[in-house]
GUVO-121809 format. One line per 5 residues: number of its first residue (from 1); their letters; for each residue x, y, z of C-alpha. Coordinates in steps of 0.25 Angstrom, whole numbers, plus 5000, padded with zeros to 4 digits. Layout:
<tormars>
NUM> a> X/Y/Z  ...
</tormars>
This chain:
<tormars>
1> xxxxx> 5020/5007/5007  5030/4999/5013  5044/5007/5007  5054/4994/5004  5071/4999/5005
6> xxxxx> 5079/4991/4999  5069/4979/4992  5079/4968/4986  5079/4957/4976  5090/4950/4982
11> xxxxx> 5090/4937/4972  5079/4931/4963  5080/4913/4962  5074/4909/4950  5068/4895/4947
16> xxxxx> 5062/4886/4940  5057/4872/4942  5051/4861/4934  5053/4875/4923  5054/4873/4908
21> xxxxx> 5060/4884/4898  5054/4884/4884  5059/4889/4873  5051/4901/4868  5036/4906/4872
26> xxxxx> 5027/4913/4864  5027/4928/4859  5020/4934/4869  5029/4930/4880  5041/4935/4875
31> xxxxx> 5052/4926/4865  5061/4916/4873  5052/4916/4885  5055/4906/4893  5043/4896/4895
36> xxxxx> 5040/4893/4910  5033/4881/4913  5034/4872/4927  5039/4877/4940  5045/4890/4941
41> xxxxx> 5050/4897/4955  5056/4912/4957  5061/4913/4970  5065/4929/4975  5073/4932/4988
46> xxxxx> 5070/4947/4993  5076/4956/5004  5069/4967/5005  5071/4980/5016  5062/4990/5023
51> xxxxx> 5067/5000/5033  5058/4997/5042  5054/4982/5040  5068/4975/5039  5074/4968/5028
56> xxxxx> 5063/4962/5020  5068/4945/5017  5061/4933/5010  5057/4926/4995  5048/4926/4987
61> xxxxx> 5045/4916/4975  5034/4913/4963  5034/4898/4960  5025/4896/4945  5021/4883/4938
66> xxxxx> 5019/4886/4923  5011/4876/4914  5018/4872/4900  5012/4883/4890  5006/4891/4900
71> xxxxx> 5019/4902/4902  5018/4913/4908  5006/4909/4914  5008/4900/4927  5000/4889/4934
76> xxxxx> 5001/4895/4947  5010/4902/4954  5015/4903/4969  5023/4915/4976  5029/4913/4989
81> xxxxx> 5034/4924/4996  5041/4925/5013  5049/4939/5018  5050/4947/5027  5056/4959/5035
86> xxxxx> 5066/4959/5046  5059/4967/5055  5046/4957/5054  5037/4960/5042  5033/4948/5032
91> xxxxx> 5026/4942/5021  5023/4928/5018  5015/4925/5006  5011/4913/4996  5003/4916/4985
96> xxxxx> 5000/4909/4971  4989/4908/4957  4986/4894/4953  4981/4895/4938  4980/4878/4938
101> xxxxx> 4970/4874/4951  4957/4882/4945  4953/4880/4930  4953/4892/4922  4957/4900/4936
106> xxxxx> 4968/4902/4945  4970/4900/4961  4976/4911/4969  4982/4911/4984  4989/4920/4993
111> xxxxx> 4993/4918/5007  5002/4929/5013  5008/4934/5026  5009/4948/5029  5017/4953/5042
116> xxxxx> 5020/4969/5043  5024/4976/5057  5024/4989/5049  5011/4990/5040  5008/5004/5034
121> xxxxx> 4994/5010/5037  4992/5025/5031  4980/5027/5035  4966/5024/5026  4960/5030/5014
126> xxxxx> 4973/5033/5007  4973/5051/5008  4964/5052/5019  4975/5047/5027  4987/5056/5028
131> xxxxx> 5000/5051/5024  5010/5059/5035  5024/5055/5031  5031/5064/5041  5025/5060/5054
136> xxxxx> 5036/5054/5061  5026/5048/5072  5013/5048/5081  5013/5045/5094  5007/5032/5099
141> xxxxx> 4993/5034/5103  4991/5048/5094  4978/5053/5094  4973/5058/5080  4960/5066/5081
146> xxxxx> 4951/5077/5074  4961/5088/5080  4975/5082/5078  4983/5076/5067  4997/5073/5068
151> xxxxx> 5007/5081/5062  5022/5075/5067  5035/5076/5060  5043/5073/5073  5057/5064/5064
156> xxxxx> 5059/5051/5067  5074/5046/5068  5082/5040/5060  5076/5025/5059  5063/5025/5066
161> xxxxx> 5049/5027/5056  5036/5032/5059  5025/5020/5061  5014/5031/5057  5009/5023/5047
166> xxxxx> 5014/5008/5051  5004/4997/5056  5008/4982/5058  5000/4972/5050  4999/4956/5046
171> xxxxx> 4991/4949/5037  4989/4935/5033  4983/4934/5019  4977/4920/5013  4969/4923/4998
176> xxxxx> 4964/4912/4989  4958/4918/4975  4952/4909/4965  4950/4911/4949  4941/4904/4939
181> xxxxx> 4940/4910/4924  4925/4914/4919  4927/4917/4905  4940/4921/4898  4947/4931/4905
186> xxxxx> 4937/4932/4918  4939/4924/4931  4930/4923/4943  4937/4923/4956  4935/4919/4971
191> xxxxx> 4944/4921/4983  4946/4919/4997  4956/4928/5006  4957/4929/5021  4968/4940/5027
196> xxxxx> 4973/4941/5042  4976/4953/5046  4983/4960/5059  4985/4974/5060  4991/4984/5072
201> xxxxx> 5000/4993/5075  5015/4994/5071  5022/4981/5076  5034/4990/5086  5042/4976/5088
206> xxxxx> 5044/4972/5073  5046/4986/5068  5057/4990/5079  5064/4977/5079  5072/4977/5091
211> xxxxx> 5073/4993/5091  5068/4998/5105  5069/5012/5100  5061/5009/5087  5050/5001/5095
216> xxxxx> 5049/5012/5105  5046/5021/5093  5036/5013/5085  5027/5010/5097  5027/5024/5099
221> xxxxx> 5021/5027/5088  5006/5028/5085  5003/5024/5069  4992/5027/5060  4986/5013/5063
226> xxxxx> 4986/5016/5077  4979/5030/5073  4966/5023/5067  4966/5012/5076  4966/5022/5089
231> xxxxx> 4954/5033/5080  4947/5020/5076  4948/5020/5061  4954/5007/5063  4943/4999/5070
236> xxxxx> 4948/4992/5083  4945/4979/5077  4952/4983/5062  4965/4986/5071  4972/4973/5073
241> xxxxx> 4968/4967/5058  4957/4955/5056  4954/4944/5046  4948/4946/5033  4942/4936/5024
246> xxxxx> 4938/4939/5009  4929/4932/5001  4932/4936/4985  4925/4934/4972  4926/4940/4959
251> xxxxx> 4931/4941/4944  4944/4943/4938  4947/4946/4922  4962/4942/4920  4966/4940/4903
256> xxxxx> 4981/4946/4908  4992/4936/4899  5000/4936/4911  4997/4936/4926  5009/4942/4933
261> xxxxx> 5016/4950/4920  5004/4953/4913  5004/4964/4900  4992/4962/4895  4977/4958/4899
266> xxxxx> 4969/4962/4911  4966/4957/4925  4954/4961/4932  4948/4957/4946  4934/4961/4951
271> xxxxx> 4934/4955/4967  4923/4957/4976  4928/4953/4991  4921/4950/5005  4927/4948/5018
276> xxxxx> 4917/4944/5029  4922/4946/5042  4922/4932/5048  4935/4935/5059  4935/4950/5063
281> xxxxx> 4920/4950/5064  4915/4957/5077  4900/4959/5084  4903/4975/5079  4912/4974/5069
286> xxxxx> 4916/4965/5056  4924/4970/5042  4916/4960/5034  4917/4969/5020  4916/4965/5005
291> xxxxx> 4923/4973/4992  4927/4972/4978  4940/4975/4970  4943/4977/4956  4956/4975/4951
296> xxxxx> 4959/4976/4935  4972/4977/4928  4976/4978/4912  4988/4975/4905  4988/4984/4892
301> xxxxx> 5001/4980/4882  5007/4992/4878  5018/4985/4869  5019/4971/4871  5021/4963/4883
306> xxxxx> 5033/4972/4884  5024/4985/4889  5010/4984/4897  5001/4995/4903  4994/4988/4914
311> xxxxx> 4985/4995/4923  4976/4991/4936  4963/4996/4943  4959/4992/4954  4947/4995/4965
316> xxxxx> 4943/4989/4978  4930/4994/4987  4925/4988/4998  4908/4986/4995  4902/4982/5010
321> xxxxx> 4908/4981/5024  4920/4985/5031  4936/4984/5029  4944/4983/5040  4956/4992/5038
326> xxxxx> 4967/4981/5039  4960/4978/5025  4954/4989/5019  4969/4988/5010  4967/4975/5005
331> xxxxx> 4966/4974/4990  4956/4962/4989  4960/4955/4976  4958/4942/4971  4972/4939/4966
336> xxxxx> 4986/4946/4972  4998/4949/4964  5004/4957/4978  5008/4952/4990  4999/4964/4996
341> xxxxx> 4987/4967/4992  4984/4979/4998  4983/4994/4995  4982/5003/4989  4998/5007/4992
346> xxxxx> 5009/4997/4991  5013/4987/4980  4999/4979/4978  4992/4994/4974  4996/5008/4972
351> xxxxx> 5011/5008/4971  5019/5019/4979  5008/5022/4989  5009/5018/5003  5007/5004/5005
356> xxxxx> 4992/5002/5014  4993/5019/5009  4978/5018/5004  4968/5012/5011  4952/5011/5010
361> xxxxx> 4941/5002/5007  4942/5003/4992  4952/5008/4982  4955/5010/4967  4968/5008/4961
366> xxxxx> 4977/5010/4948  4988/5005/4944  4993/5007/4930  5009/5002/4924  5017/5002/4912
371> xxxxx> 5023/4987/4912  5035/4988/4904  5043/4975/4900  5058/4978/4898  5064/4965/4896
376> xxxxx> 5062/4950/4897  5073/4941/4899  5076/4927/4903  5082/4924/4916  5086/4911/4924
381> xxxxx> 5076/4903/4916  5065/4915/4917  5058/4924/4910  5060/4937/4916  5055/4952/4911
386> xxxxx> 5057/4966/4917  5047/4976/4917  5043/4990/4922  5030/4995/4925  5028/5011/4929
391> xxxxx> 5016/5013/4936  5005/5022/4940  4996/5018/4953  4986/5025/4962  4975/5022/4969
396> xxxxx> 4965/5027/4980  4954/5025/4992  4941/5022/4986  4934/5018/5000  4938/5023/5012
401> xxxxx> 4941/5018/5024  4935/5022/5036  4937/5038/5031  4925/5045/5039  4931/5040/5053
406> xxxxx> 4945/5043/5045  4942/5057/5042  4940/5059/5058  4953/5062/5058  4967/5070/5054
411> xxxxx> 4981/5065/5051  4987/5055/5053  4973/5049/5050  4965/5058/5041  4971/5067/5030
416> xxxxx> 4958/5076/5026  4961/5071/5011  4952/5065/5001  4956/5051/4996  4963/5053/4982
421> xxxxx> 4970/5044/4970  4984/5040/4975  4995/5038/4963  5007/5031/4962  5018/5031/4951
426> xxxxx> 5029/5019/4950  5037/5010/4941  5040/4995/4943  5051/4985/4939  5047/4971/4936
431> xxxxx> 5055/4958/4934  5046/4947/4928  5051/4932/4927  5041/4923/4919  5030/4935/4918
436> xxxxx> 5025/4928/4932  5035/4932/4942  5038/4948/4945  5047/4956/4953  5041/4969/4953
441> xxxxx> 5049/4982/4959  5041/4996/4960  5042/5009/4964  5033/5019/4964  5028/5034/4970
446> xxxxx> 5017/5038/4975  5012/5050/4967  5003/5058/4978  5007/5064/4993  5008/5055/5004
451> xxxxx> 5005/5041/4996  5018/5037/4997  5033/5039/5003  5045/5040/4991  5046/5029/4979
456> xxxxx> 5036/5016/4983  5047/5003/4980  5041/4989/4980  5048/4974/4974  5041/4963/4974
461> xxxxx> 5031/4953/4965  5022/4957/4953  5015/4968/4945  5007/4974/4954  4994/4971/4944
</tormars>
């Protein structure tokens, strides 16, 4: 979980081109509703700060065409998004749904840019992998064995952290997903994905900045990632990252009455995945590996529109081969409504957990949330509402990871425990303009030892399901 201080909205620019307002809309979308129909752009500076990281600069924005008559419903819809941190970390991203180039279907694309200096790895198979908040340090080129575990409190000075659990990681992502409607309310889908990835140790130069003193301490530091590459849990050819390419097909069931604000119907997604090993692929070794996920959600009216209870399960499990760990925390879905699709931990899964905190071949998940409309109000041409969703998360390993080679070992590699159900309690704010656009802020605790440090805090785009 990457801890965010200080995460500001500093201005919101609203448009809209080529825009109509109507008078009035029908019942269900509320009376006096603004009808939107042509061009319509929301444009969102952020500043955002992390202690570690820098300030966090850049903008985002969602550019929607809507058809006359078709309101809240949109034709297709492109978000843009370009930040990053002062001290090197950054995100590039284009993504977007076209409901108008496929008959009966929709089109879906992302292209994204990840850059991360300081990348968390806790370790594999979420409670088998001790979570040891106090160790200040270990020294470079530590040797964890059958007889020895580490057990260092020495403190740290004011302004320097431990790298215990830090790795460096970039990843370029490209995903095309295709839909084509069966009958009513079923769709067959198709989809193509391809992922670069580079993994290693802590990047020293970007985290010290200029700082002699600071780079002298990170480089002096050995880190979990270094741990299980040196034992060999991370296999020497696994260590630096790799390419993978995913082949997906499958079945989704969508009768939601809203895609990004929906509050009642259902989405379901059945996906079977392949990724043949056509780069990495050596005279000993490949990753060539094959899977499927299940991802359903249900949006139950309680009163209204105004209050939904909206749950989601979700399993992935891994059927043949083998997984590198760079991408055993993948989440292999067919359709993205986060920037990181990975888990479980972090904003795409289990709320309040350690981002990456959760890894294994296969998990299940559940995420359960009262969405609570309090008010709806025009604004700048927009139909805006404001919502709040408490929540219940939790999740677990299904599949380990590498566990018999795992359990060879003591802290900081292997804990001695059995893998268990990790929960997670939150509530978020919500700030919908047109049903389409959300600006989602969250916070959340994690309800078990060790799965996560203080109150979880996350802004940024959509429901989480």
């Amino acid at each position: 979980m990457k801890q965010r201080i200080g995460y500001i909205l500093m201005a919101m620019l609203f448009t809209s081109i080529c825009g109509q307002a109507q008078e009035t809309t029908s019942q269900e979308l509320g009376e006096e509703e603004i009808i939107k129909t042509g061009w319509n752009i929301g444009i969102l500076p952020v500043v955002g700060y992390d202690s570690d990281l820098g300030f966090q600069y850049g903008i985002c924005s969602d550019i929607f065409h809507y058809s006359l008559g078709h309101y809240p419903q949109y034709d297709f819809k492109v978000n843009l998004e370009a930040s990053r941190y002062t001290k090197g970390s950054s995100v590039l991203r284009s993504y977007g749904e076209f409901k108008n180039l496929i008959p009966e279907g929709k089109f879906f694309y992302d292209v994204t840019y990840f850059s991360a200096p300081k990348f968390e790895f806790y370790g594999l198979n979420g409670k088998a992998s001790p979570y040891l908040p106090g160790v200040a340090y270990v020294p470079r080129n530590y040797i964890v064995n059958l007889d020895r575990s580490v057990d260092m409190k020495i403190p740290v000075q004011e302004g320097f952290k431990s790298a215990l659990y830090w790795m460096s990681r970039s990843q370029f992502r490209a995903v095309v997903s295709m839909q084509k409607k069966i009958s009513g309310a079923l769709n067959g889908t198709v989809g193509l994905a391809y992922y670069d990835i580079k993994t290693g140790r802590i990047d020293v130069d970007k985290l010290s900045g200029n700082d002699e003193e600071k780079k002298e301490w990170y480089d002096f530091q050995s880190t979990l990632y270094d741990m299980y590459c040196g034992e060999g849990l991370i296999p020497a050819e696994e260590a630096e990252g790799g390419h993978v390419t995913q082949l997906k097909a499958g079945l989704t069931y969508d009768s939601r009455n809203r895609d990004s604000d929906p509050t009642r119907g259902a989405n379901v997604e059945l996906t079977f995945y392949a990724a043949p090993d056509f780069m990495d692929r050596t005279e000993n070794y490949n990753h060539t590996n094959g899977g499927v996920l299940f991802m359903g959600s249900q949006y139950l009216p309680v009163v209204g529109d105004k209050l939904t209870l909206a749950y989601r399960l979700g399993a992935q499990y891994t059927l043949f081969g083998h997984v590198p760990f760079y991408f055993c925390n993948n989440m292999n879905s067919m359709f993205f409504r986060k920037m990181y699709t990975e888990g479980l931990g972090g904003n795409a899964s289990v709320r309040g957990i350690h981002r990456n905190g959760v890894i294994g071949d296969g998990f299940v998940l559940l995420n359960t949330e009262l969405r609570w409309r309090v008010l709806d109000f025009r604004l700048i041409n927009q139909n805006w509402g404001v919502a709040l969703n408490p929540f219940f998360d939790c999740g677990q390993v299904i599949q380990p990871h590498n566990l018999e080679q795992q359990q060879m070992y003591k802290k900081p590699i292997y804990s001695g425990n059995a893998e268990a159900l990790h929960y997670t309690a939150g509530c978020g704010f919500k700030l919908v303009m047109n049903h389409n656009m959300v600006i989602s802020f969250e916070a959340a605790k994690a309800l078990r030892e060790n799965d996560g440090d203080g109150l979880w805090t996350n802004i940024g785009f959509n429901y989480l399901f």
